[in-house]
C-alpha positions as CSV (number, residue, x, y, z in Angstrom):
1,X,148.6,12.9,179.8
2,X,146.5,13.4,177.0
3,X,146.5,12.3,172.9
4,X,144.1,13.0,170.1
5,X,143.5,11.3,167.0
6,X,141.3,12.7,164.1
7,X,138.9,10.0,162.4
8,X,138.2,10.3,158.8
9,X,134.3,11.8,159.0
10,X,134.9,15.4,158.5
11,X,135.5,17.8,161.6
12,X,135.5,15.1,163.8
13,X,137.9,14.4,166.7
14,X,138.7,12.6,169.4
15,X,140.3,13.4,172.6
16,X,141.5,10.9,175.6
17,X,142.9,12.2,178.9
18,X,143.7,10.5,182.5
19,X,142.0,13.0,185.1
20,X,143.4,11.3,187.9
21,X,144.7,8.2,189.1
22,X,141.5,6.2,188.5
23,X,139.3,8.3,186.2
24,X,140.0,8.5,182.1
25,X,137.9,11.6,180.1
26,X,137.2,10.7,176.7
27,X,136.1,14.0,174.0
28,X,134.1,13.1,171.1
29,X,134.1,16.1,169.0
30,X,131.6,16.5,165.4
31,X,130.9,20.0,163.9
32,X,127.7,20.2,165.6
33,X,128.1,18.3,169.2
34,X,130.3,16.8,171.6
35,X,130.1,13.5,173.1
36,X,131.6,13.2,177.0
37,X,132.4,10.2,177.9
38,X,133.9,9.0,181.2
39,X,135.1,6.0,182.8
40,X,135.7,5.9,186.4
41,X,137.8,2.5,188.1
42,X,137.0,1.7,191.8
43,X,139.1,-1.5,192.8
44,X,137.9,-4.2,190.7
45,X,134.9,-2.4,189.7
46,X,134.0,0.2,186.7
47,X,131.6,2.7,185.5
48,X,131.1,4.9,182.4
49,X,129.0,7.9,182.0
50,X,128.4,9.7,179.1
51,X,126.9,13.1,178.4
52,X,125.8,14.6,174.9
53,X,125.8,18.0,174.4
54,X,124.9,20.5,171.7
55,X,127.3,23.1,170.8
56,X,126.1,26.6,170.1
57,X,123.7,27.7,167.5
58,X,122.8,23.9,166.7
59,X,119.2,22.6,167.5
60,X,120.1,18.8,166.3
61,X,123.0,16.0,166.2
62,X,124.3,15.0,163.0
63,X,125.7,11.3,163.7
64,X,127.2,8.5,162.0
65,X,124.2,6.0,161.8
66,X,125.0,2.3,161.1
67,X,121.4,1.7,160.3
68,X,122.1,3.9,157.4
69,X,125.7,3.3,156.6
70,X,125.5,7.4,156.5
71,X,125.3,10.6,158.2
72,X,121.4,11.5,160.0
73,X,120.0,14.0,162.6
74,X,118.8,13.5,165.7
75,X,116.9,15.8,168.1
76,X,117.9,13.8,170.9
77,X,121.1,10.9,171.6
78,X,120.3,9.0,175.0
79,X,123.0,6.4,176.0
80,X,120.6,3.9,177.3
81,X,123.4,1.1,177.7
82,X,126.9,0.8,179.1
83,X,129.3,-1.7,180.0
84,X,132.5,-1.5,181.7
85,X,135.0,-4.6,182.4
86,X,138.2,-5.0,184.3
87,X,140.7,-7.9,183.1
């Protein structure tokens, strides 16, 4: 099962699938990069991991920063927090 949605920053999607019975795949996609993100359920427990990656031909990210209120490039995007919760 799968759905996409397109958000209103230009050539941006997003993409959500369930890759098995405990593990959901979210798709982040922007002109120049895509965003992996996945969220894995063990029993009562959770974990996401997220991998950024450049697509080919680009050198930088161009991001939505809400420092700026605006587009910006990066060289590098590190997740250095996540947080996963079960209700």
């Amino acid at each position: 099962m799968a759905f996409r949605t397109v958000t209103k920053i230009s050539g941006t999607s997003q993409q959500f699938r369930i890759a098995g019975p405990n593990k959901l795949v979210g798709i982040f996609n922007t002109p120049q990069s895509q965003q992996i993100l996945t969220i894995l359920v063990t029993g009562k427990t959770c974990t996401i991991s997220v991998i950024n990656r450049l697509k080919p031909g680009f050198r930088e990210y161009k991001l939505w920063s809400a420092s700026l209120n605006s587009m910006a490039f990066y060289s590098q995007v590190n997740v250095t927090n996540t947080n996963c919760t079960i209700e």
